[in-house]
Structure formats: structure tokens, C-alpha cells
C-alpha positions in Angstrom: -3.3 -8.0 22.4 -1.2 -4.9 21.2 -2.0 -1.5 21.9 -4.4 -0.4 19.5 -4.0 3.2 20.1 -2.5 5.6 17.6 1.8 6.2 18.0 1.6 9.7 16.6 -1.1 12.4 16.8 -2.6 12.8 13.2 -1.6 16.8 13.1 2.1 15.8 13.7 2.7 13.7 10.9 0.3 15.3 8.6 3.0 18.2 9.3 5.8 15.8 9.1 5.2 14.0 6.0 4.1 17.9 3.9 7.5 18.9 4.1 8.8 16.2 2.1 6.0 15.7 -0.4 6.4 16.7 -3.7 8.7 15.9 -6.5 12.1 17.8 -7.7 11.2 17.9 -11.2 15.2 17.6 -11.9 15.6 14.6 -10.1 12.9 12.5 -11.4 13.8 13.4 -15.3 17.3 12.3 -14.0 16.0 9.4 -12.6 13.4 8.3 -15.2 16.1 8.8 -18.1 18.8 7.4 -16.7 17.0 4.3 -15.7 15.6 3.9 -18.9 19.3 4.2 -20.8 20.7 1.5 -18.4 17.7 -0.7 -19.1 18.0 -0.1 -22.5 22.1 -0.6 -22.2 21.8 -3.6 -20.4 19.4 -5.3 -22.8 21.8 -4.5 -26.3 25.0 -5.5 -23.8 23.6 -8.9 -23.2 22.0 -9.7 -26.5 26.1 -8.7 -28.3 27.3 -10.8 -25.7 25.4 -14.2 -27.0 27.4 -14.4 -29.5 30.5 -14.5 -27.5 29.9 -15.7 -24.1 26.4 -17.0 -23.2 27.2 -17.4 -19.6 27.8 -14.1 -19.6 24.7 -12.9 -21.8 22.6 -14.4 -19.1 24.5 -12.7 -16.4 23.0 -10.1 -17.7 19.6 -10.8 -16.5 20.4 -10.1 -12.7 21.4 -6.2 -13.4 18.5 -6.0 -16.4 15.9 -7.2 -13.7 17.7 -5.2 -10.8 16.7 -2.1 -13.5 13.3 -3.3 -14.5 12.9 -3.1 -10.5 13.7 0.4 -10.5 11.7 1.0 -13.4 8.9 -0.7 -11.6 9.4 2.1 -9.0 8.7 5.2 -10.9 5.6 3.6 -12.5 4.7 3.5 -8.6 5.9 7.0 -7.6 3.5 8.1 -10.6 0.5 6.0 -9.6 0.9 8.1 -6.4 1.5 11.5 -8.2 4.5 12.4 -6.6 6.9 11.7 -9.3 6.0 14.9 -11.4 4.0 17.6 -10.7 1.0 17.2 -13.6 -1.3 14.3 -12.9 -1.2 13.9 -17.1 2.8 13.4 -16.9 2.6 11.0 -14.2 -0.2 9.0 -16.2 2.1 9.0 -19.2 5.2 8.0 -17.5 3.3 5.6 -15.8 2.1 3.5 -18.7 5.4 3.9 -20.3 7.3 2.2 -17.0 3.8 -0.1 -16.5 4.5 -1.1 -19.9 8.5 -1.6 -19.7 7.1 -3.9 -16.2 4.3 -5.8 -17.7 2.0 -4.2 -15.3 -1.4 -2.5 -16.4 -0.8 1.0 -14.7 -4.2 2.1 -14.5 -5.6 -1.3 -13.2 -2.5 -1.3 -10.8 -2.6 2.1 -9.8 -6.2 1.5 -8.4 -5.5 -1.6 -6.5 -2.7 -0.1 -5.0 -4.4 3.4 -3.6 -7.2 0.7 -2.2 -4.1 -1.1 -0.3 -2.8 2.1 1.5 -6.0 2.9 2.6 -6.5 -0.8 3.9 -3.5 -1.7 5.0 -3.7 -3.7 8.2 -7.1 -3.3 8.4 -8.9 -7.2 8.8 -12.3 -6.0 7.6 -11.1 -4.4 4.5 -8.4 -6.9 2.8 -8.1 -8.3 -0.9 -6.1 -5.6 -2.3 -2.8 -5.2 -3.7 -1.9 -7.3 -0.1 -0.5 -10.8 0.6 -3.8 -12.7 1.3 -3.6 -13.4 5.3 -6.5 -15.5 7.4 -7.1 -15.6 10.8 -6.1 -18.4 12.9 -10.3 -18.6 13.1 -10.7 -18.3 9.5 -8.1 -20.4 8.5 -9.6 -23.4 11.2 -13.6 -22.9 10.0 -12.1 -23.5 6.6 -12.5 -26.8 4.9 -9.9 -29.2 4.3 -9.5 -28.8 0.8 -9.5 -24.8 1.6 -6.7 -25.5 4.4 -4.5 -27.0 1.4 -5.1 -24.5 -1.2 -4.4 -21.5 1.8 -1.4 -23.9 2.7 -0.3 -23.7 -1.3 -0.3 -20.6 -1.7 1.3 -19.3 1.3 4.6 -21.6 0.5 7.6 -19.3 -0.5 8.1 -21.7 -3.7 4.3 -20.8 -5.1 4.6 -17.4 -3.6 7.8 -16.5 -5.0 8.0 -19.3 -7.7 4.7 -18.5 -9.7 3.8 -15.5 -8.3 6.0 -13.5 -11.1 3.5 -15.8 -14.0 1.0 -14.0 -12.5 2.4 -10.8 -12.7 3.5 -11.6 -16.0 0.4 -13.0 -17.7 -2.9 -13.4 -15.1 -3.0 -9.6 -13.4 -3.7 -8.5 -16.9 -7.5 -10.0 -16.7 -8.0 -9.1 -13.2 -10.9 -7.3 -15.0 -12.6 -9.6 -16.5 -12.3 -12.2 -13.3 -13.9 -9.4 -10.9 -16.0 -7.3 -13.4 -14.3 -4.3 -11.1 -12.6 -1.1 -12.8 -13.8 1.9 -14.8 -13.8 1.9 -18.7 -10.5 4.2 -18.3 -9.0 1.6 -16.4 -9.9 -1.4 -18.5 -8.5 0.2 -21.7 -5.6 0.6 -20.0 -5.2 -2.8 -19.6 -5.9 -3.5 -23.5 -3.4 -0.7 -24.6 -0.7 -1.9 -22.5 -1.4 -5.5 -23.8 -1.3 -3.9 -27.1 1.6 -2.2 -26.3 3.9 -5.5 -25.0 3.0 -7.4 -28.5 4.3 -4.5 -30.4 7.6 -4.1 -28.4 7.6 -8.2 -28.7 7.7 -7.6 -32.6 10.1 -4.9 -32.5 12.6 -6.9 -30.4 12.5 -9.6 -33.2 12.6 -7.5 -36.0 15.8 -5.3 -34.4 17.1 -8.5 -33.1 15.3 -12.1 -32.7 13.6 -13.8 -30.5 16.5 -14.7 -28.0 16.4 -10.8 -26.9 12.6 -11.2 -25.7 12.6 -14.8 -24.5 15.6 -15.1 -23.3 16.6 -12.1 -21.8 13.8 -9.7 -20.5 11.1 -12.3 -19.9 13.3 -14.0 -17.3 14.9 -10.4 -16.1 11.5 -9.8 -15.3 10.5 -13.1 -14.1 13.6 -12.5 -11.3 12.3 -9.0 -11.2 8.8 -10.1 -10.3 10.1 -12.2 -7.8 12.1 -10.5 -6.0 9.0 -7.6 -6.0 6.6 -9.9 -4.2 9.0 -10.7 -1.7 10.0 -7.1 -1.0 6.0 -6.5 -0.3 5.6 -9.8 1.6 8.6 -8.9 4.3 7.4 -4.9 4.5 4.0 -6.4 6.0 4.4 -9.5 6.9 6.8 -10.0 10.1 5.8 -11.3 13.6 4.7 -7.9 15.4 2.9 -7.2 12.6 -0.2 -4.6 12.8 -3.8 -5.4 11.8 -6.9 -4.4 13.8 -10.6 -4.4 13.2 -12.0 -1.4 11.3 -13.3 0.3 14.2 -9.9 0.3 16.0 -7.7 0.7 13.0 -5.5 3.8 12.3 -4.1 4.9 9.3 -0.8 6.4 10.9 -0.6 3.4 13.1 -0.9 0.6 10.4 1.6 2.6 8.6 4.4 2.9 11.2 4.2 -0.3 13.3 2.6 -2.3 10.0 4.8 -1.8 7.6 8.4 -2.4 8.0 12.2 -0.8 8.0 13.8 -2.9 5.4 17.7 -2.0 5.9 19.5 -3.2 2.5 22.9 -2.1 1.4 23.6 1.1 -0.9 23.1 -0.9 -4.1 20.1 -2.6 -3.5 18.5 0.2 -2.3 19.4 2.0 -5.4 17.9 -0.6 -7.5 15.0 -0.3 -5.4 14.3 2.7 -5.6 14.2 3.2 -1.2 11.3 1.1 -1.4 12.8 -0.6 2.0 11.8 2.9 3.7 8.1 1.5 3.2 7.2 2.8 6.7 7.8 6.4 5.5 6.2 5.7 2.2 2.9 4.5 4.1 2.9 7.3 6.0 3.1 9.6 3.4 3.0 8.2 -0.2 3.4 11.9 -1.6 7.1 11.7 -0.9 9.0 10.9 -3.9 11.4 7.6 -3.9 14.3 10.0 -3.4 13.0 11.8 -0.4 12.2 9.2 1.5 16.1 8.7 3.1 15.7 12.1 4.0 12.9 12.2 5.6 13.2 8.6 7.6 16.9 10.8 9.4 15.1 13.6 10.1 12.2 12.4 11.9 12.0 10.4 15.3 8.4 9.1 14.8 10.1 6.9 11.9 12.4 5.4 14.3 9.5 3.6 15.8 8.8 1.5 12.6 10.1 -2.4 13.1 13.4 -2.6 11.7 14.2 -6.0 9.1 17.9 -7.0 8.3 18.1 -9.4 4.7 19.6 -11.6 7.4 16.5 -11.6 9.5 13.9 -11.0 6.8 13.9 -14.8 5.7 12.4 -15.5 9.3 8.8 -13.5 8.0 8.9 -16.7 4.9 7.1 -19.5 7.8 4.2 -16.6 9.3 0.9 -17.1 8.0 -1.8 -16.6 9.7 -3.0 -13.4 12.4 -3.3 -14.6 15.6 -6.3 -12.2 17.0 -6.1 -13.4 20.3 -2.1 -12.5 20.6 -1.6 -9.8 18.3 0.7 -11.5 15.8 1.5 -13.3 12.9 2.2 -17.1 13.6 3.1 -20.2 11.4 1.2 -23.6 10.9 3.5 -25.5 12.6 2.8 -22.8 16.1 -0.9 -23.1 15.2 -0.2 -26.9 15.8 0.9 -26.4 19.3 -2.5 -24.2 20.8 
């Protein structure tokens, strides 16, 4: 079994992690507006181009969902606080973006705090993560449970109709758990609210092609390429998760979550989000600090580093081998 022990003392990267945290005011209204006039851009491009070219049109949905991405980003830098300085600017911006990404920000917001304190940590899973048994869970289930675990760790249901859920199911999380304060739950109902309205607008101003055609399935490719981004930032071979008594926060955040090295563009679109180590470690750090402070700092160099050409190796892991200290597949599991 790994080393449970923590890599770096907790005063050090408390230290660390301060001197980046923060936003530049400047820089996120850049960011946030800028964004938002691509999207916006890239939505009228491709609805004038159906009339001419409807290859091209539809194009148009890799570049809208690349910015929908982005989009989703800032709605995450506010759930964190780190995009402006008032908590009530960050909320606001926040639904906006949650809005413009068909994700309840509040609800979301929640879920997602719960993860970072989690993360890695076997006793305390079930939010905002990739659900992962143990190779004894996973064997004391039944065989009906094996299939359905089997199901829903295959990349075509996780990847496939993972963005549906996103899209339509994550909405009524409430209602299926009966968990979330009465701010959070009429969050959920005003962003609903919110999505018909900009669905009537979109006909009105256009028609219908502009909603169902265009930024459904931009997000539908947007959503998918999300869940895959968070499966391959936690879910890799060398992996980290521990029992709650031996778990560390600074740990699970270096050696748990991954270095996702993506070219220039890509990480543009995703806002760094491939720097999820350094996010972990200190989720106060603004999207466009996080470059900056992965150079500057040696204990980030310890984080497991993931190529796009070795990240599809993470797709056949799916259960945590206690005994060894890693993620494994079923087909290994057959071979104990």
C-alpha cells in the first residue's frame, strides 16, 4: 500500500497557495465579457450560416461548446469565490454562467465544496465524484448490482448519457435526496425558470433551430467533454484515496488529483482546469493564476502528470484496489 503520509507540511502550502489566491478584478471582467461575446458570436454566426451552409452551421457547435466550457468555468471560479472579490457578485455571475450551462449554481456550488473536502477520502464519497467501489464492495455486490456498477462505469454511458444528466436529471437532485437549503432549492427553480425563458427568446429572435439544433447539442458535447475532464483529473492508476483517519487534504490534492497537460487552445477553452492539482490545493486561486502558480512552486511538480495521449488509458480503471493502492479494471480483477 502507498505511503499514506502527507507530501507537504500543511504551513507550507497554506503559505504557498495565499500568494496566489484572490482574483484581479480586471482580468475576470475581461474574462467573463469576453467569453460571453464569443458565445453569444458564435451562436448568431451559426444560426446565419443555416441558411447557407449547414455543414458549416453545425461546425459551429464544436467552438460554441468549447465556450460554453469556459463559461462553465467562471460559474466554478465563483462557486469558489475567487472570481470577484464580493461573495454577492460571485453569486450573480454564477447563476448567470450556471444558467448559460444548464447547471443549478447554488445546488452545484454545494455539491462541489462537499467534493473538495472529500476528495479521495473512501469513507466520505457520493459527491460531485465519479462513483468508485472497492474491489470488496464491488464483489459483496449482487449480480444485478455488478451489471448496473458495470453500466455505468462504461465510457459510452459515462460519456454518452452523462451530458442528459447534466442537461435534464441534476436539476431534481433535490427532490431525489430531500438534501439542500430553501436558498439552494430556489435556485434550482429560478434557473429552470430562467432556461424556458431564454428557450422562448431564442424562438421569438430566431426559431427553434437556434435552441435545438445548435446550443442543446453544443452543450451536449460540452457536457461530455466536462465529465471526462473530471473522470481523468481523479481517476488514473496511482490514484489517491485512503480511509478517513489516514486521509490528508494536501495529500489527496497533490498525488489525487492529476496534471492534465493539453495544448495552448484547449487550455484556454478550459479555463486551466487541467492544473486541477493546484486548484485542489488551493481552490481560492483564480483560473488565471493557476499557470502561475503550478511554475513557481516545486511541491506542484509532484502531482501525476496525464498527456491526452495517455489520458484514454484511465477509460478501463474502475474499481480501488485497497490491498495495492490503486485503481484497477474488471478484466485485472478477473485475474486475483
Amino acid at each position: 500500500m502507498k505511503n499514506a503520509n502527507p507530501v507537504v507540511k500543511e504551513s507550507n502550502w497554506r503559505e504557498t497557495v495565499s500568494r496566489y489566491a484572490g482574483p484581479d478584478v480586471r482580468l475576470s471582467l475581461w474574462q467573463l465579457f469576453s467569453t460571453l461575446f464569443m458565445l453569444g458570436s458564435a451562436v448568431v454566426i451559426a444560426y446565419w450560416l443555416m441558411d447557407y451552409a449547414l455543414w458549416a452551421s453545425l461546425l459551429m457547435i464544436l467552438p460554441i461548446a468549447g465556450l460554453q466550457t469556459r463559461t462553465f468555468i467562471i460559474m466554478h471560479d465563483c462557486a469558489h469565490g475567487s472570481f470577484f472579490p464580493s461573495q454577492k457578485w460571485n453569486d450573480a455571475v454564477g447563476f448567470i454562467t450556471g444558467v448559460l450551462t444548464f447547471t443549478p449554481y447554488q445546488q452545484w456550488r454545494r455539491e462541489h465544496a462537499i467534493h473538495h473536502a472529500s476528495s479521495g477520502d473512501l469513507d466520505h464519497r457520493g459527491y460531485g465524484d465519479v462513483t468508485t467501489l472497492t474491489v470488496a464492495e464491488y464483489r459483496a455486490l449482487s449480480t444485478w448490482g455488478k451489471l448496473k456498477y458495470r453500466l455505468y462505469r462504461n465510457p459510452l454511458v459515462l460519456f454518452g448519457l452523462g451530458p442528459l444528466h447534466l442537461i435534464l436529471f441534476q436539476r431534481f437532485h433535490f427532490m431525489m435526496t430531500g438534501e439542500g437549503s430553501a436558498k439552494q432549492v430556489w435556485n434550482v427553480w429560478f434557473t429552470n425558470i430562467a432556461l424556458v425563458a431564454i428557450a422562448i427568446i431564442g424562438y421569438m429572435v430566431f426559431d427553434w433551430r437556434s435552441v435545438w439544433l445548435l446550443y442543446v447539442p453544443a452543450f451536449y458535447v460540452a457536457g461530455a467533454v466536462g465529465i471526462w475532464l473530471f473522470y481523468v483529473q481523479h481517476q488514473f492508476e496511482e490514484a489517491y484515496w485512503e480511509r478517513n483517519q489516514t486521509w490528508d487534504y494536501a495529500t489527496a490534492a497533490i498525488t489525487g488529483s492529476s496534471y492534465l497537460k493539453l495544448p495552448a487552445v484547449l487550455n484556454w477553452f478550459t479555463g486551466n482546469i487541467g492544473l486541477h492539482h493546484v486548484h485542489h490545493l488551493g481552490p481560492k486561486i483564480p483560473n488565471y493564476k493557476l499557470k502561475k502558480a503550478h511554475e513557481e512552486n516545486p511541491v506542484f511538480q509532484e502531482a501525476p502528470v496525464i498527456t491526452l495521449k495517455t489520458a484514454w488509458r484511465s477509460l478501463r480503471l474502475a474499481l480501488w484496489d485497497e490491498e495495492r493502492g490503486r485503481l484497477i479494471g474488471f478484466r485485472e480483477l478477473r485475474t486475483q
